[in-house]
N, CA, C and O atoms as a DFTB+ gen file, in Angstrom:
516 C
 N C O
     1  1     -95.892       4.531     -28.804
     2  2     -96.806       3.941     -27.854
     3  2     -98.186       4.571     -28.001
     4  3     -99.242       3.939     -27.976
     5  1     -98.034       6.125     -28.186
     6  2     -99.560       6.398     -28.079
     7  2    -100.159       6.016     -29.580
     8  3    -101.381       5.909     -29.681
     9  1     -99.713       5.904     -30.205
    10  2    -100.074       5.657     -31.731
    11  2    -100.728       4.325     -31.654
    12  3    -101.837       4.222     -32.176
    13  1    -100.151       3.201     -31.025
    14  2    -100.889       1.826     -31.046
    15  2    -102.092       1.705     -30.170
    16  3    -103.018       0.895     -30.162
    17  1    -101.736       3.011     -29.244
    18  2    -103.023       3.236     -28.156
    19  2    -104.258       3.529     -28.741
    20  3    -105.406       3.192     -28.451
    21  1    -103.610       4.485     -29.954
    22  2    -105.092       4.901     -30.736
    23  2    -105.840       4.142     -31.783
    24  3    -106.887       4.320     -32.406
    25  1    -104.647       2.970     -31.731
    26  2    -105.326       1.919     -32.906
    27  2    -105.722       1.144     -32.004
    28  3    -106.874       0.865     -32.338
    29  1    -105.554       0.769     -31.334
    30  2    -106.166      -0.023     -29.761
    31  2    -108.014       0.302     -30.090
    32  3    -108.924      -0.274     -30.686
    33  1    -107.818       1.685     -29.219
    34  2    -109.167       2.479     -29.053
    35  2    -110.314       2.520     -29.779
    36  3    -111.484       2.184     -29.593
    37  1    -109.542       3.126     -30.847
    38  2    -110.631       3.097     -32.050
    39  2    -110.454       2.401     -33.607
    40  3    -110.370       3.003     -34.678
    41  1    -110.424       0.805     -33.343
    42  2    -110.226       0.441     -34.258
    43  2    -110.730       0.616     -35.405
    44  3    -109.943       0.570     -36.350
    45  1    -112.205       0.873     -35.691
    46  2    -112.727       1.078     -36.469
    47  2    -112.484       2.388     -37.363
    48  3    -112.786       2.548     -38.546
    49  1    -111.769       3.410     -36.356
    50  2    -111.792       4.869     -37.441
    51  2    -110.931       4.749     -38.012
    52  3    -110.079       4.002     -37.532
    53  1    -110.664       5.353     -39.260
    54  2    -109.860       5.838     -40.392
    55  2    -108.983       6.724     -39.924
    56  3    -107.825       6.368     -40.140
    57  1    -109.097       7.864     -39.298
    58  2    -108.933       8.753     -39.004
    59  2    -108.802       9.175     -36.997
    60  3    -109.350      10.008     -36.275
    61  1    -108.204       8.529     -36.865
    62  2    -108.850       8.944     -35.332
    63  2    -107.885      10.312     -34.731
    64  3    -106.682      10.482     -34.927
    65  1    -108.898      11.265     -33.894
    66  2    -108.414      11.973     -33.214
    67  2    -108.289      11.750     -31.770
    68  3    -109.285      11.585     -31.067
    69  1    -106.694      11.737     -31.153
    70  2    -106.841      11.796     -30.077
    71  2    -106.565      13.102     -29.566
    72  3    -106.191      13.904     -30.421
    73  1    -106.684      13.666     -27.992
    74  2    -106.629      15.072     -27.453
    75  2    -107.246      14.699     -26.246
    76  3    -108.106      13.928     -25.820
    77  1    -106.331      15.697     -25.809
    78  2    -106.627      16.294     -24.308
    79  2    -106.705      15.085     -23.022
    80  3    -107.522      14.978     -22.107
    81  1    -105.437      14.198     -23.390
    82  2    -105.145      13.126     -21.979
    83  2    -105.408      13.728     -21.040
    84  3    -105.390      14.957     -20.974
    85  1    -105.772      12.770     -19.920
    86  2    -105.849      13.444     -18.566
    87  2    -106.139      12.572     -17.773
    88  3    -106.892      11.762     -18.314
    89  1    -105.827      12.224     -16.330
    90  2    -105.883      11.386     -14.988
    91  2    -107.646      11.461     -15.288
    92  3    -108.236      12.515     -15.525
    93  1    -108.175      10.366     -15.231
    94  2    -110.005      10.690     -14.547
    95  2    -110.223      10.560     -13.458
    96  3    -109.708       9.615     -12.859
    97  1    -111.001      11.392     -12.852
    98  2    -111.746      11.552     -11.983
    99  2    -111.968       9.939     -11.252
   100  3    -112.369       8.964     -11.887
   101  1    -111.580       9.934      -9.685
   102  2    -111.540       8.686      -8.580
   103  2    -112.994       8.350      -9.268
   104  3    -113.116       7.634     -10.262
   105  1    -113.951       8.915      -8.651
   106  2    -115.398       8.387      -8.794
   107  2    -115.808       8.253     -10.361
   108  3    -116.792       7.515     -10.415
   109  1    -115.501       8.599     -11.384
   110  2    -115.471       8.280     -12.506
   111  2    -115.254       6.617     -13.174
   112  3    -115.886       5.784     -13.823
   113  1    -113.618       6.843     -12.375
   114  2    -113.178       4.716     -12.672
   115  2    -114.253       4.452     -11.428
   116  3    -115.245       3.860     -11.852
   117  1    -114.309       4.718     -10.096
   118  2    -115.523       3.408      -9.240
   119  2    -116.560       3.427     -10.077
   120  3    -116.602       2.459     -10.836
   121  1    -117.728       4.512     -10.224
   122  2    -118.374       3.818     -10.796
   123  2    -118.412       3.384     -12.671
   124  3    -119.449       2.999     -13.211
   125  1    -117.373       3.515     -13.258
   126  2    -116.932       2.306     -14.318
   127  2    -116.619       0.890     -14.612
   128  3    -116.909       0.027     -15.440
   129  1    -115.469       1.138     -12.936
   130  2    -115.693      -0.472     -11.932
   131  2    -117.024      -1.178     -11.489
   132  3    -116.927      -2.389     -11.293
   133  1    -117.891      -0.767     -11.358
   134  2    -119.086      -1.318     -11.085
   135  2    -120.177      -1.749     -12.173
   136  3    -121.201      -2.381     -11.914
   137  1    -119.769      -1.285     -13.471
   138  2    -120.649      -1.855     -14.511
   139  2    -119.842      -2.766     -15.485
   140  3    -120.279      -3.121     -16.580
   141  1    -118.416      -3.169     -14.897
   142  2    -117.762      -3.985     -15.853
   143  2    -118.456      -5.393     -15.640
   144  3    -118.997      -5.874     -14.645
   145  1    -118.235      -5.931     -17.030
   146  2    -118.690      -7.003     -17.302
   147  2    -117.137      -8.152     -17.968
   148  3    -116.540      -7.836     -18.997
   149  1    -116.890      -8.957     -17.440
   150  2    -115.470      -9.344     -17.663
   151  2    -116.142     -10.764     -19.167
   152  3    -117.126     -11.490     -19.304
   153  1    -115.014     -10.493     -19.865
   154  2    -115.003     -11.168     -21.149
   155  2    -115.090     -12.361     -20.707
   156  3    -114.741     -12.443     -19.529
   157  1    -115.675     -14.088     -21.551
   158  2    -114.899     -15.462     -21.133
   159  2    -113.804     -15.382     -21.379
   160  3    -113.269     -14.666     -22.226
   161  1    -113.211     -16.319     -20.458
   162  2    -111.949     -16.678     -20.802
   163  2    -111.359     -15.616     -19.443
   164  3    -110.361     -16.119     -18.926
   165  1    -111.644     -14.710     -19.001
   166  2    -111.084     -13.692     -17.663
   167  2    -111.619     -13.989     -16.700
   168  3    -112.799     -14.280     -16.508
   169  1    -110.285     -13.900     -15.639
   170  2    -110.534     -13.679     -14.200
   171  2    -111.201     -12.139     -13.843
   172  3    -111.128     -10.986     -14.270
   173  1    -112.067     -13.095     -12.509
   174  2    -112.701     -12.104     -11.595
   175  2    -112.144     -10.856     -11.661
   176  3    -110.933     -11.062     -11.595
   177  1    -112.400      -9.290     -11.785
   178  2    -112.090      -8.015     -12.092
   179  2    -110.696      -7.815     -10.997
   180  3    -109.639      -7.239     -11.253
   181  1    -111.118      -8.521      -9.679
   182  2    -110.152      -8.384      -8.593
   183  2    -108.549      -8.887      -9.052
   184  3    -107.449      -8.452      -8.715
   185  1    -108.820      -9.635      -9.671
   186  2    -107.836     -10.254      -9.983
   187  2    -106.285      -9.654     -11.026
   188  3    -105.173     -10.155     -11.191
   189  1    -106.844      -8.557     -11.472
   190  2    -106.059      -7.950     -12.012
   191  2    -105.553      -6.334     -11.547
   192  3    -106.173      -5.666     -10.720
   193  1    -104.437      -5.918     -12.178
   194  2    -103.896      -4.683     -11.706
   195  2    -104.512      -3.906     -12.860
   196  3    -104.273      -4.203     -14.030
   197  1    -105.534      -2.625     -12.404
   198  2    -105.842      -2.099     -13.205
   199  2    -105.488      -0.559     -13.590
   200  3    -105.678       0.131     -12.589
   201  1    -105.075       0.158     -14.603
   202  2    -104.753       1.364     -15.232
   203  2    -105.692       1.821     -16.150
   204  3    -105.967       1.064     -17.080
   205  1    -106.343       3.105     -16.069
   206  2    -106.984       4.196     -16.571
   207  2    -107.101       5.454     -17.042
   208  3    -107.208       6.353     -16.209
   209  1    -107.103       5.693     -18.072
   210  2    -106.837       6.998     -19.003
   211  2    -108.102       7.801     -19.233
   212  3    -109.105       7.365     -18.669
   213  1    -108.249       9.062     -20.074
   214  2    -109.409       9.414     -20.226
   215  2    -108.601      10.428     -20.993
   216  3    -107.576      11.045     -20.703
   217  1    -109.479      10.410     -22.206
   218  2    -109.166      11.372     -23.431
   219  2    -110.292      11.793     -24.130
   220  3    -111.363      11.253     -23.853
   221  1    -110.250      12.665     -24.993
   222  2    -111.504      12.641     -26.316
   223  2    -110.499      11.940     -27.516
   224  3    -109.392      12.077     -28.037
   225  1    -111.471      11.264     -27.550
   226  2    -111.552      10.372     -29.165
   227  2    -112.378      10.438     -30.171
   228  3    -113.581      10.244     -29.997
   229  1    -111.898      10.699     -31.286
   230  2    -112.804      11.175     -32.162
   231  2    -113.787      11.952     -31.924
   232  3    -114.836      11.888     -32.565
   233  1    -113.492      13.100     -30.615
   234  2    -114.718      13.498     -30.111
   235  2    -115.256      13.499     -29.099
   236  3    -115.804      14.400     -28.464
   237  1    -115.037      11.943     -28.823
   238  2    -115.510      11.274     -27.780
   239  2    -114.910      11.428     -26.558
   240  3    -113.751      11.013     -26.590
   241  1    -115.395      12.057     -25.016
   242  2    -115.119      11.914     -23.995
   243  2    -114.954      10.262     -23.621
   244  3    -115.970       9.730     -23.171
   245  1    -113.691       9.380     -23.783
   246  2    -113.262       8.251     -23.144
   247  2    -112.482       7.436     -22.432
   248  3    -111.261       7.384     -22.579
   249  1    -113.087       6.802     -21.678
   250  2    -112.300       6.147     -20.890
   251  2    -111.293       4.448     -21.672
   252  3    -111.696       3.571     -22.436
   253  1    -110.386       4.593     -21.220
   254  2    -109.501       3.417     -21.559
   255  2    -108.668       3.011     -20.222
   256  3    -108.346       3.620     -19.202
   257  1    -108.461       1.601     -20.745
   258  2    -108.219       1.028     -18.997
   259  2    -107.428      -0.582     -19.916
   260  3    -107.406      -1.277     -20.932
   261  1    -106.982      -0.383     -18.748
   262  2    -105.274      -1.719     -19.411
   263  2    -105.781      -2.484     -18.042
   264  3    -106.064      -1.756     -17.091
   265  1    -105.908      -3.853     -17.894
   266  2    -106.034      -4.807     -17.140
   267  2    -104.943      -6.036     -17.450
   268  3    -104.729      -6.851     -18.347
   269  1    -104.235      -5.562     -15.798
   270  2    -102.982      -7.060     -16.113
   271  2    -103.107      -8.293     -15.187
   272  3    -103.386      -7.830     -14.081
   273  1    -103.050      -9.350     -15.125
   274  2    -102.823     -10.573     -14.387
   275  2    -102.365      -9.570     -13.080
   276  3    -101.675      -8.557     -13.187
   277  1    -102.969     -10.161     -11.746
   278  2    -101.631      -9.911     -10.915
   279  2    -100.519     -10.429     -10.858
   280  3     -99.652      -9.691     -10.388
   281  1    -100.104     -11.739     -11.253
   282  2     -98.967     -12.230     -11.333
   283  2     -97.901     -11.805     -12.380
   284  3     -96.688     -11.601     -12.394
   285  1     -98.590     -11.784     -12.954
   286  2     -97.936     -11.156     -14.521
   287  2     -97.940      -9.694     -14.537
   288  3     -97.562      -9.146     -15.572
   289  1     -98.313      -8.975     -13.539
   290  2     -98.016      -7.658     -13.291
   291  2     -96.883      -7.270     -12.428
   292  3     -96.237      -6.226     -12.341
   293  1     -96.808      -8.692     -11.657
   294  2     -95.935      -8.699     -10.137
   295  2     -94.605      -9.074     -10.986
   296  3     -93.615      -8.629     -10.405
   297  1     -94.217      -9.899     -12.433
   298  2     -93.703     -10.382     -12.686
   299  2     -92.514      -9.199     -13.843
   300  3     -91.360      -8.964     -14.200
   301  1     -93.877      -8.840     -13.954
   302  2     -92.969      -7.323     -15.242
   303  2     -92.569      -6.821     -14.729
   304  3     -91.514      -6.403     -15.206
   305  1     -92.919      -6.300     -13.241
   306  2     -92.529      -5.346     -12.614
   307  2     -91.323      -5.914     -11.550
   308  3     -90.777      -4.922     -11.068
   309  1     -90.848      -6.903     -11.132
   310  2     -89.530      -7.772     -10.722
   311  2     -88.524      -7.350     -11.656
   312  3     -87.402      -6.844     -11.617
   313  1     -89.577      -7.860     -12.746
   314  2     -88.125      -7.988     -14.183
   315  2     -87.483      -6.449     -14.293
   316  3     -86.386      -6.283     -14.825
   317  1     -88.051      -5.631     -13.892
   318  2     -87.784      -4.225     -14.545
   319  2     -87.428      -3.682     -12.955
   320  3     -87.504      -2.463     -12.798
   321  1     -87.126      -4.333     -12.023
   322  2     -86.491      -3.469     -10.101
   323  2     -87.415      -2.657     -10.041
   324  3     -87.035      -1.581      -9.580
   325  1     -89.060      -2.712     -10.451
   326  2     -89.404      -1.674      -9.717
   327  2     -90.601      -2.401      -8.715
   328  3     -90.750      -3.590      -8.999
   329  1     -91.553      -1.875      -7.508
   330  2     -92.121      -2.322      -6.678
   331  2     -93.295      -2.787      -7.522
   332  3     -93.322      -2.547      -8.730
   333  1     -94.421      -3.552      -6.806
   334  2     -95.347      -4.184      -7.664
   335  2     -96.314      -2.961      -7.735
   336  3     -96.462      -2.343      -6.681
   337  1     -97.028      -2.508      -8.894
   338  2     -98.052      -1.513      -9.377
   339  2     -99.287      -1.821      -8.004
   340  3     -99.405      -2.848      -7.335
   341  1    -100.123      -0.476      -7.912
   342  2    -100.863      -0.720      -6.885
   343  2    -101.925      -1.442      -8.116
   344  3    -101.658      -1.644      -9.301
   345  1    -103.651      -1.844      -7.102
   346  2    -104.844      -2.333      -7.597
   347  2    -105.288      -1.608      -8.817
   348  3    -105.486      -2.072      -9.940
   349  1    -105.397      -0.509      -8.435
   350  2    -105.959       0.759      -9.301
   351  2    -105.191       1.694      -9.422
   352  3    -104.584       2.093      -8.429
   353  1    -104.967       2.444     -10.986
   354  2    -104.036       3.412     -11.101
   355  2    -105.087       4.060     -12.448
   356  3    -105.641       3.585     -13.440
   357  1    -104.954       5.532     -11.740
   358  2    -105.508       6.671     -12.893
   359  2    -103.707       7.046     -12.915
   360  3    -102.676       7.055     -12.243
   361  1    -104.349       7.343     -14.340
   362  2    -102.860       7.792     -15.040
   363  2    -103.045       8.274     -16.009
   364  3    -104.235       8.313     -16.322
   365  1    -101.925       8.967     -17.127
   366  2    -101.743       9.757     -18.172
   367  2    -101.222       8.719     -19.375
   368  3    -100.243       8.068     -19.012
   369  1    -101.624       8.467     -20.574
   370  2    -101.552       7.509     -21.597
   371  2     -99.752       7.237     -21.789
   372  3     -99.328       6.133     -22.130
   373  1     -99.082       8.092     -21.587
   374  2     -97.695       7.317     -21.953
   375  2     -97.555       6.657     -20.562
   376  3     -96.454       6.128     -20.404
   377  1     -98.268       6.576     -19.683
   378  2     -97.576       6.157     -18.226
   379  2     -98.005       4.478     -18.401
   380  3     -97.457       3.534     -17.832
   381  1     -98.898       4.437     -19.153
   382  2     -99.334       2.736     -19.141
   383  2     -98.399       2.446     -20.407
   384  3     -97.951       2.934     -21.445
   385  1     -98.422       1.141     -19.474
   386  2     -97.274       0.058     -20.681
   387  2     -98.149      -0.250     -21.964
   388  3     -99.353      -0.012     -21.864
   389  1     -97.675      -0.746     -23.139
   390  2     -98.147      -1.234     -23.842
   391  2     -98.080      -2.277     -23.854
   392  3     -97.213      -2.968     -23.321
   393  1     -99.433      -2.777     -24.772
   394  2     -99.391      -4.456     -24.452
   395  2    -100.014      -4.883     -25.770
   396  3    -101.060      -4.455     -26.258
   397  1     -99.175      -5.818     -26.271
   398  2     -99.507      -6.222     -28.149
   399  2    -100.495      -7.628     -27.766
   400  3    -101.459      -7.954     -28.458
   401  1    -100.268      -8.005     -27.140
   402  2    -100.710      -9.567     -26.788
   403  2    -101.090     -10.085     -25.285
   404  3    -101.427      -9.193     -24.506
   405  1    -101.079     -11.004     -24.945
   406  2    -101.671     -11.598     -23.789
   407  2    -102.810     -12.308     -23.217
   408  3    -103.104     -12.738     -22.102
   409  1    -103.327     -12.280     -24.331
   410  2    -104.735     -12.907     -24.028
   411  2    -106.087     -12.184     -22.971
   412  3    -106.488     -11.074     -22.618
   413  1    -106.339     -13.285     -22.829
   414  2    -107.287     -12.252     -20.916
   415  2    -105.996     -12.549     -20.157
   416  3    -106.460     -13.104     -19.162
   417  1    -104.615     -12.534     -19.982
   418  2    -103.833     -12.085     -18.905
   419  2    -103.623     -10.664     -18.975
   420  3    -103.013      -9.951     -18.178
   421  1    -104.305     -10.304     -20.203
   422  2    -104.071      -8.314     -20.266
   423  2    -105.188      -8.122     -20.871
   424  3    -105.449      -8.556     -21.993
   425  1    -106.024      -7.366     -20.076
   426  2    -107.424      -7.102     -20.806
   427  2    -107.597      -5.430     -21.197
   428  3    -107.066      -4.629     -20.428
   429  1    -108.310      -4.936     -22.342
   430  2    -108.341      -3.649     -22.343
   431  2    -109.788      -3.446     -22.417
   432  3    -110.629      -4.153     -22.972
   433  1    -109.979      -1.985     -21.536
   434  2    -111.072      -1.175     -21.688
   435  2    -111.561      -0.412     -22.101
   436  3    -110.769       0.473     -22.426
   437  1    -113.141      -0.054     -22.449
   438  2    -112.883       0.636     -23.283
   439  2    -114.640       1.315     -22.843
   440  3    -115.679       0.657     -22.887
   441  1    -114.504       2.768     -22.445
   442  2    -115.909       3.618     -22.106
   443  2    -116.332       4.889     -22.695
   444  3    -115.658       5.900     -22.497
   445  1    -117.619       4.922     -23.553
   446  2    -117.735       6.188     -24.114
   447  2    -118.139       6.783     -22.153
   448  3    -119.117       6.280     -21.599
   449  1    -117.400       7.656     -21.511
   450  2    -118.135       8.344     -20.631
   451  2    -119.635       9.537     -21.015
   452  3    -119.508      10.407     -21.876
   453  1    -120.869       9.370     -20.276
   454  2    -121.604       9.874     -20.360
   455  2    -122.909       9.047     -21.369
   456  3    -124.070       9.455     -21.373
   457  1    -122.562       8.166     -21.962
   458  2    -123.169       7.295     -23.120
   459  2    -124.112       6.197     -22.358
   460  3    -124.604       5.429     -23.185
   461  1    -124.449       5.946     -21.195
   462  2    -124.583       5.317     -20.363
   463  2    -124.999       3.760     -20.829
   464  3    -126.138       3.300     -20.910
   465  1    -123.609       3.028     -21.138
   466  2    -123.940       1.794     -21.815
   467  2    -122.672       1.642     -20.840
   468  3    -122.097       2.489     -20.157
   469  1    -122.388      -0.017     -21.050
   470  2    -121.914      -0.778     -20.372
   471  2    -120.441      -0.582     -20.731
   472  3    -120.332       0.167     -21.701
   473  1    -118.958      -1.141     -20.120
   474  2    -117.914      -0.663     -21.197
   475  2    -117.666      -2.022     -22.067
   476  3    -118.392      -3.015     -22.120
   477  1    -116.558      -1.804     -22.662
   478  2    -116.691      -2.773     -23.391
   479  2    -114.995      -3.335     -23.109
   480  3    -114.056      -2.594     -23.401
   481  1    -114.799      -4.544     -22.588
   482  2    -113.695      -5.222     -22.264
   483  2    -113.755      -6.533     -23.083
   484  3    -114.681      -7.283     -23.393
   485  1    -111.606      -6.526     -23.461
   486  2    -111.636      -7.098     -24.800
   487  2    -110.123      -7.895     -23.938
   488  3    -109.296      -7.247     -23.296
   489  1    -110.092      -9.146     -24.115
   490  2    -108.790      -9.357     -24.252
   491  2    -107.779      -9.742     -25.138
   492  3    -107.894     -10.660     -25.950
   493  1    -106.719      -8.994     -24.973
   494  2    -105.743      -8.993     -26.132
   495  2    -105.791     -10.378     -27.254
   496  3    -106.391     -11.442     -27.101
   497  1    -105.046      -9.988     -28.255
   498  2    -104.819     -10.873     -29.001
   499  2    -103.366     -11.932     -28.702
   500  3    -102.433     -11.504     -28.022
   501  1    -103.348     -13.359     -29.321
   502  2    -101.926     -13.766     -29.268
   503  2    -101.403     -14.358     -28.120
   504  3    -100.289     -14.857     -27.960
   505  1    -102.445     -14.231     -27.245
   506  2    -102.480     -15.290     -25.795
   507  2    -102.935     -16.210     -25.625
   508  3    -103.372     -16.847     -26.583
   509  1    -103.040     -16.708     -24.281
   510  2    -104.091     -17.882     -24.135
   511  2    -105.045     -17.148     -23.504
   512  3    -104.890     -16.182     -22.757
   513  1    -106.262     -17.798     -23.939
   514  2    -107.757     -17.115     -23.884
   515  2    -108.298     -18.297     -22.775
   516  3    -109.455     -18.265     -22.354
């Protein structure tokens, strides 16, 4: 899982280093939440159950963030007896599911923290867009 996480992340490197997972900081994801810009083809930010990581990558102090349908969050989580995931979840990289596909029903994030640019949200491949 974390291996596809890191091809997720940094598609572009050859080489990528990941290190030093860790929960981020509450005020870190709000204001990350406040400069998202949602892909076409995605629902309103509200609309989904969102999960957040924070590692160095290649270096890089970053944020990563898994965005699911609520329904399709309400729906994995039936299938599997457990209660529905809250709105927002900081968490540790094996704690988020992986997700190969989905379209914008699973969107991923993606923030150099401190870089002060916008993040960059992508939705999966292999869905409907």
């Amino acid at each position: 899982m974390i291996q596809y996480a890191l091809m997720m992340m940094v598609q572009a490197a050859a080489s990528p280093t990941f290190a030093n997972n860790r929960v981020p900081d509450v005020a870190l994801v709000s204001n990350l939440e406040k400069s998202i810009v949602m892909p076409k083809g995605a629902g309103p930010l509200a609309s989904y159950n969102r999960s957040y990581t924070e590692a160095d990558i290649n270096g890089k102090d970053t944020i990563v963030g898994q965005m699911i349908d609520h329904s399709m969050a309400e729906m994995i989580a039936k299938s599997q007896h457990k209660p529905a995931p809250p709105p927002v979840r900081r968490a540790l990289m094996n704690e988020i599911m992986p997700a190969f596909d989905g379209g914008c029903g699973i969107l991923t994030v993606f923030y150099e923290v401190g870089a002060n640019g916008t993040p960059k949200v992508v939705c999966n491949p292999d869905g409907p867009h």
